[in-house]
Every structure is written in C-alpha cells, then in structure tokens.
N, CA, C and O atoms as a printed pandas DataFrame, in Angstrom:
     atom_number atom_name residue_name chain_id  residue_number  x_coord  y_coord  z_coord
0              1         N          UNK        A               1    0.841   -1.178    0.000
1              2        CA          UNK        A               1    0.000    0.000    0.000
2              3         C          UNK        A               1    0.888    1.243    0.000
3              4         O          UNK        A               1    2.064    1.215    0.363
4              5         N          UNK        A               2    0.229    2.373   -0.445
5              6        CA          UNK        A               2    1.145    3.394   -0.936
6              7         C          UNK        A               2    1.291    4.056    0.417
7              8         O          UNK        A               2    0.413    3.881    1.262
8              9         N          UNK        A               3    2.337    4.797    0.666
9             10        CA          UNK        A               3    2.423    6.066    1.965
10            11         C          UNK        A               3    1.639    6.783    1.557
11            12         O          UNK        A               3    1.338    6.645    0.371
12            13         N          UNK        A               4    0.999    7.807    2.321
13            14        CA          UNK        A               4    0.058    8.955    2.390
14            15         C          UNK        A               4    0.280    9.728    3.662
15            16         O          UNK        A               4    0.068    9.382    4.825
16            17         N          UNK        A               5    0.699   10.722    3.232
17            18        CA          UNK        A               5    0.916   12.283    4.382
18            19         C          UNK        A               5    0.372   12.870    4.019
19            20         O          UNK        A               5    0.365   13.438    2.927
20            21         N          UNK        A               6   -0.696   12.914    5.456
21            22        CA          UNK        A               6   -1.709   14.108    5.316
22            23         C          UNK        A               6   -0.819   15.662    6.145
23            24         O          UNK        A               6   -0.084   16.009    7.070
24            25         N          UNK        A               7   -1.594   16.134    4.952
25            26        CA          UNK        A               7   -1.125   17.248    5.521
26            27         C          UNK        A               7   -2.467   18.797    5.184
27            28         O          UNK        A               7   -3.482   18.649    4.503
28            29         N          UNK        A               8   -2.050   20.159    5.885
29            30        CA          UNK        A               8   -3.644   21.067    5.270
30            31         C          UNK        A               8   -2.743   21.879    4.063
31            32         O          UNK        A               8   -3.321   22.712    3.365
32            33         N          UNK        A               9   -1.470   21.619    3.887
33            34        CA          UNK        A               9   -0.970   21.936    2.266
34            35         C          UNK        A               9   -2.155   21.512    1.111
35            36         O          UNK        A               9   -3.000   20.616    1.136
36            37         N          UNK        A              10   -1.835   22.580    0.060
37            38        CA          UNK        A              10   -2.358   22.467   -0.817
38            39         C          UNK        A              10   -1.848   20.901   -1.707
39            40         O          UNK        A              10   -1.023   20.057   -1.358
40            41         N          UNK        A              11   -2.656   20.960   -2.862
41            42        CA          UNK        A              11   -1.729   19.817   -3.210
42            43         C          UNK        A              11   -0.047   20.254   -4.142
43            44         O          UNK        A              11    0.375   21.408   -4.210
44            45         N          UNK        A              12    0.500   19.323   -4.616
45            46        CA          UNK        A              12    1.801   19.993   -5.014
46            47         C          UNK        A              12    1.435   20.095   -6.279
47            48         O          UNK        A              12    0.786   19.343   -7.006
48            49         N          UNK        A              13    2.170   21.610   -6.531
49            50        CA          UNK        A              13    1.809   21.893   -8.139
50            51         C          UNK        A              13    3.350   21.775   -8.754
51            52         O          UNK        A              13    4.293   21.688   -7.968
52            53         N          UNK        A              14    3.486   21.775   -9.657
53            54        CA          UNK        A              14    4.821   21.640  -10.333
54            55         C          UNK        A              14    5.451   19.982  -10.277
55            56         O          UNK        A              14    4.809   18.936  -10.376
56            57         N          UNK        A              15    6.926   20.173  -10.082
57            58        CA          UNK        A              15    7.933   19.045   -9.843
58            59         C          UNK        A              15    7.747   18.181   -8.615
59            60         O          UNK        A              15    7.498   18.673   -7.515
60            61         N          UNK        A              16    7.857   17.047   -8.800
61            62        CA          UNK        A              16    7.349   16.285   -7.214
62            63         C          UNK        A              16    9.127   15.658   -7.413
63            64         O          UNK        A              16    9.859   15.596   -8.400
64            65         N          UNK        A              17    9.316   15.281   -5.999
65            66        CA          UNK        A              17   10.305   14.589   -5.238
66            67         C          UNK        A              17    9.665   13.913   -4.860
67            68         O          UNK        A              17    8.657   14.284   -4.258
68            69         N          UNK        A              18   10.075   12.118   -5.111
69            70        CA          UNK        A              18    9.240   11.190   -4.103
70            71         C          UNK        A              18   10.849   10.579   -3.600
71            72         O          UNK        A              18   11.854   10.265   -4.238
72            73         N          UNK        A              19   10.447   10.602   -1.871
73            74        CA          UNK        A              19   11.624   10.186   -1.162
74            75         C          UNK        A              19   11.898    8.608   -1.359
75            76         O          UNK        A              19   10.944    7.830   -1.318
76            77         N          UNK        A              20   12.933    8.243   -1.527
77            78        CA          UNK        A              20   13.621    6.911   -2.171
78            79         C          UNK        A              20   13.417    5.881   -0.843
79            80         O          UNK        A              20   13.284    4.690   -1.125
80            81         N          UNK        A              21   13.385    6.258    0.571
81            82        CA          UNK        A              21   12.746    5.704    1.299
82            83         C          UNK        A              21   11.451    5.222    1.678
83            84         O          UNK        A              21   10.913    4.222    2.155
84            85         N          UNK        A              22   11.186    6.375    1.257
85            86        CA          UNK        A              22    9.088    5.366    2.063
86            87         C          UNK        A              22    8.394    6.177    0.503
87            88         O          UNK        A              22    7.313    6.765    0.528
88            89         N          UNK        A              23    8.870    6.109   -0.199
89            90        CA          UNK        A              23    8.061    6.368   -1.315
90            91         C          UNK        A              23    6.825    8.064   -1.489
91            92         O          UNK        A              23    6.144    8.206   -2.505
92            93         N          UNK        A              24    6.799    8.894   -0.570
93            94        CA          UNK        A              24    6.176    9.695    0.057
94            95         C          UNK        A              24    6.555   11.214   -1.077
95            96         O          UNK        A              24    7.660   11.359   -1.599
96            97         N          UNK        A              25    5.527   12.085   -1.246
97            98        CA          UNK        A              25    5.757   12.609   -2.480
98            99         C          UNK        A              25    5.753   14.128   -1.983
99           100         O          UNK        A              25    4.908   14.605   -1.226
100          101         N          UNK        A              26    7.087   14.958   -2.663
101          102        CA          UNK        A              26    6.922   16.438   -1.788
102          103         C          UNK        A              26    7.263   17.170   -3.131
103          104         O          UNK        A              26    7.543   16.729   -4.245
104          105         N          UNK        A              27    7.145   18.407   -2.650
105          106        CA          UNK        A              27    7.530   19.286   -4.059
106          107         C          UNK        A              27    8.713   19.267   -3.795
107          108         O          UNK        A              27    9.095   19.081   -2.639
108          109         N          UNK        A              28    9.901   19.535   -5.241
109          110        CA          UNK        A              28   11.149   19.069   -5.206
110          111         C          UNK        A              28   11.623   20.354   -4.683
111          112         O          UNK        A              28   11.087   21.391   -5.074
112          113         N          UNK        A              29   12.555   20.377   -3.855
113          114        CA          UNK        A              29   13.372   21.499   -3.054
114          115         C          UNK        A              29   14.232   22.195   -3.669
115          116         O          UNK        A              29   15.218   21.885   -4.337
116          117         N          UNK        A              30   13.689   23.344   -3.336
117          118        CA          UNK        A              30   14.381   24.502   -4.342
118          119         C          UNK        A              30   15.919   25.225   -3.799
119          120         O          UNK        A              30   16.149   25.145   -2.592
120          121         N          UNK        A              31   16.792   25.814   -4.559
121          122        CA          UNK        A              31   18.047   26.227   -3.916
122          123         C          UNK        A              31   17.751   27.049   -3.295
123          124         O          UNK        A              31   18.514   27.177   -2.338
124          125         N          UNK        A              32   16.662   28.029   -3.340
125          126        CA          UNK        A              32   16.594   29.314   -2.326
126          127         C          UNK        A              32   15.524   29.206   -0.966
127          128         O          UNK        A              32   15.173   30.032   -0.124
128          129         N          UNK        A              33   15.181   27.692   -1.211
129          130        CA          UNK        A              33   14.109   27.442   -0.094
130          131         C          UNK        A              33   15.006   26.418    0.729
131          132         O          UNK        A              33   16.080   25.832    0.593
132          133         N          UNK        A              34   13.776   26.544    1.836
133          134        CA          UNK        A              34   14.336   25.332    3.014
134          135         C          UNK        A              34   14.441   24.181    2.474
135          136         O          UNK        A              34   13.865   23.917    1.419
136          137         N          UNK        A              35   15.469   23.016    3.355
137          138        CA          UNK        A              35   15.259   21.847    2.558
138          139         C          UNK        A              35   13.745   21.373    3.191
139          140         O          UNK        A              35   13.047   21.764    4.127
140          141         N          UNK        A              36   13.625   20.211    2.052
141          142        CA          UNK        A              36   12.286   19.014    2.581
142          143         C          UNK        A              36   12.643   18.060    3.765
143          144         O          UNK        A              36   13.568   17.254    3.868
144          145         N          UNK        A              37   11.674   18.375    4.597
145          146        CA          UNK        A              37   12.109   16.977    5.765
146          147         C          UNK        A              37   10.885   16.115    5.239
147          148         O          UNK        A              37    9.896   16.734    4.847
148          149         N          UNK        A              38   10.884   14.763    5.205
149          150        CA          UNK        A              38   10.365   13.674    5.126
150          151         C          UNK        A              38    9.305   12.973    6.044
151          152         O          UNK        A              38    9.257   14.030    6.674
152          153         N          UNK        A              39    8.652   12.388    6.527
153          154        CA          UNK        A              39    7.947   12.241    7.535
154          155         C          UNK        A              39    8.912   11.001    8.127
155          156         O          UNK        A              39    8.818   10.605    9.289
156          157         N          UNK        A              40    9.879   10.436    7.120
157          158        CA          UNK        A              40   10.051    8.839    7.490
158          159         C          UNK        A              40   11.938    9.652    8.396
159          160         O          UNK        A              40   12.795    8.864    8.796
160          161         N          UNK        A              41   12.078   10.747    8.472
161          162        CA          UNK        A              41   13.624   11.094    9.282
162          163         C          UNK        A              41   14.094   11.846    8.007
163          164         O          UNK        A              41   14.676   12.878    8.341
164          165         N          UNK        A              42   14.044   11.689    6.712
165          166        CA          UNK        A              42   15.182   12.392    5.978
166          167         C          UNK        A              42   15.056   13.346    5.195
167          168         O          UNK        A              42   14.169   13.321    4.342
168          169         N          UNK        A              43   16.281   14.841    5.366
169          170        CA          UNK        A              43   15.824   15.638    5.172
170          171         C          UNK        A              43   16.219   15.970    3.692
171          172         O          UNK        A              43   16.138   14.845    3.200
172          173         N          UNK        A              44   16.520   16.636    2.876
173          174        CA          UNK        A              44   16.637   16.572    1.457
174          175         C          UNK        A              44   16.937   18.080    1.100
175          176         O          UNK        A              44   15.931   18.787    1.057
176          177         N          UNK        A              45   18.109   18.681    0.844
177          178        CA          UNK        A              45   18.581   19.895    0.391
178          179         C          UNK        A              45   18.865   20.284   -1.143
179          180         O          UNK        A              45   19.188   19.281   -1.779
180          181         N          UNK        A              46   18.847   20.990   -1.608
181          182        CA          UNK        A              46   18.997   21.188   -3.028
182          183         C          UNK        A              46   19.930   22.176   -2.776
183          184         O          UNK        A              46   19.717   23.259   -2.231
184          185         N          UNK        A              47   21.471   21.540   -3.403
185          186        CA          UNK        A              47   22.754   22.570   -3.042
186          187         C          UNK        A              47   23.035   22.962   -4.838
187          188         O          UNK        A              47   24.222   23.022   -5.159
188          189         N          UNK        A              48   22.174   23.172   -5.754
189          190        CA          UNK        A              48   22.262   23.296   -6.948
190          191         C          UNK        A              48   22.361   22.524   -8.128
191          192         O          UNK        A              48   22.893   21.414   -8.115
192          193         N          UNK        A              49   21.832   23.093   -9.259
193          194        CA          UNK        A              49   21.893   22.268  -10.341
194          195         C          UNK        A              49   21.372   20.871  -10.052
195          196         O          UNK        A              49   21.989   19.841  -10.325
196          197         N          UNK        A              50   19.963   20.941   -9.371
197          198        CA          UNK        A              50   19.349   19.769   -8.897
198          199         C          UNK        A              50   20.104   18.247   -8.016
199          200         O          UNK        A              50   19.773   17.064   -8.091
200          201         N          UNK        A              51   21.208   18.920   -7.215
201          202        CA          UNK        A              51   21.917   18.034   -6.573
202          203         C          UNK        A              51   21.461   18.257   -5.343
203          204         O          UNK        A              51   21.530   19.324   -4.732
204          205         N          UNK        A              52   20.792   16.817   -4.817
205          206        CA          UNK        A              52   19.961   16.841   -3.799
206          207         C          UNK        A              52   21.373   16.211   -2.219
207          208         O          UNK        A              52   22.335   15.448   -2.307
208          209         N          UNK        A              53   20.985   16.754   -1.370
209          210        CA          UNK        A              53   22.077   16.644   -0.206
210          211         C          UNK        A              53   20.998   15.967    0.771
211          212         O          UNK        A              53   19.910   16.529    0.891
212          213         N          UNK        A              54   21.210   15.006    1.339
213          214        CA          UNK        A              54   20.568   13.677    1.985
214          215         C          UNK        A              54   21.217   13.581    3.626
215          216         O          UNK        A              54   22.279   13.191    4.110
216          217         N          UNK        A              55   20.317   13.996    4.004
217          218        CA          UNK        A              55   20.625   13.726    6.051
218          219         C          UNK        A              55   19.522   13.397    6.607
219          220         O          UNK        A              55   18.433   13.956    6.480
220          221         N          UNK        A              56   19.853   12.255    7.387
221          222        CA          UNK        A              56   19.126   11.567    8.657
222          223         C          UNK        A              56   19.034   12.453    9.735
223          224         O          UNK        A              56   20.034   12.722   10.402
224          225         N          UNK        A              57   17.677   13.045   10.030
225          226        CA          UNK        A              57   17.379   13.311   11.433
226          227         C          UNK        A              57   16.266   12.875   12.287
227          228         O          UNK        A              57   15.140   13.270   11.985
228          229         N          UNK        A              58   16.408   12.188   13.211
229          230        CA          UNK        A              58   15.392   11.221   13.824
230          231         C          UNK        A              58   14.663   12.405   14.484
231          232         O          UNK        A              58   15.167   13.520   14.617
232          233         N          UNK        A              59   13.249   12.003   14.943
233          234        CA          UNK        A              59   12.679   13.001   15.795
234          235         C          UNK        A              59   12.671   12.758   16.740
235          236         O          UNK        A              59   12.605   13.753   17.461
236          237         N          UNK        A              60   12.705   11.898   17.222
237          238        CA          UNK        A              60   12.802   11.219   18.564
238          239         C          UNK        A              60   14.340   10.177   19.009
239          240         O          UNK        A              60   14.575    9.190   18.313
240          241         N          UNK        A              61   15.018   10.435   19.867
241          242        CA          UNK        A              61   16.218    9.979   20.098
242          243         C          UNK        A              61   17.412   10.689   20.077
243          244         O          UNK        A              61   18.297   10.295   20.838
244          245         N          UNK        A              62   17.686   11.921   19.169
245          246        CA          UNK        A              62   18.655   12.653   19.092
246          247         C          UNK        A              62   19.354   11.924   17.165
247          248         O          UNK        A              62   18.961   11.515   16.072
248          249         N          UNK        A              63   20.591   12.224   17.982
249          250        CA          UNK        A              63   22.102   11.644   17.568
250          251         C          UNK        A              63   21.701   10.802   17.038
251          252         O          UNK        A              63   20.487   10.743   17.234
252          253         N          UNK        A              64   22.182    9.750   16.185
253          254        CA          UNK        A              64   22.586    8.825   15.614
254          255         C          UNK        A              64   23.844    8.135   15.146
255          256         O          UNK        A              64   23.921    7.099   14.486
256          257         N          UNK        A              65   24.864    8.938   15.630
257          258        CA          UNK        A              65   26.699    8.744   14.704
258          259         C          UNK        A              65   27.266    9.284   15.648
259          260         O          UNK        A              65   28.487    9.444   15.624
C-alpha cells in the first residue's frame, strides 16, 4: 500500500520529489528554499543544479553517529 501524508498543504503543483525511502511525495526542493524533511527522518537539500544533499534526522532519540 502506498504512503500517504496528510497534511492542510495544498496539493503539489509543479515538480514532485518522491523520497527513495518510504516512497512519500513532496515538491522538489528549491536552492533558495528550506530543505524538505520527510515524515520517514530524511531531510533533502537542493545545493544546486538539482543536486539533492541527503541527512538523517530522527525526531525522537537525538544523535545517531
């Protein structure tokens, strides 16, 4: 069954990012915007020319490394 995050966002217009982890679908992150956090921990940066920068942050527990 597919992931589904509800959220009171509109729906996404344009380019979608679906996270390579839980399959979960966001608008793709822009260089001058915040990155995307994920619902499943990971957050997703766009450091240019559509090169996406990938970090684990748990919400619960801290640290990890």
């Amino acid at each position: 069954m597919a992931s589904v995050t509800y959220t009171a966002q509109s729906p996404i217009a344009g380019q979608i990012f679906t996270c390579p982890r839980c399959q979960r679908e966001h608008a793709y992150p822009r260089v001058e915007q915040k990155p995307i956090r994920c619902e499943c921990g990971w957050w997703y940066t766009n450091v240019g020319h559509h090169h996406l920068v990938e970090e684990f942050k748990p919400r619960i527990g801290g640290h990890t490394g």
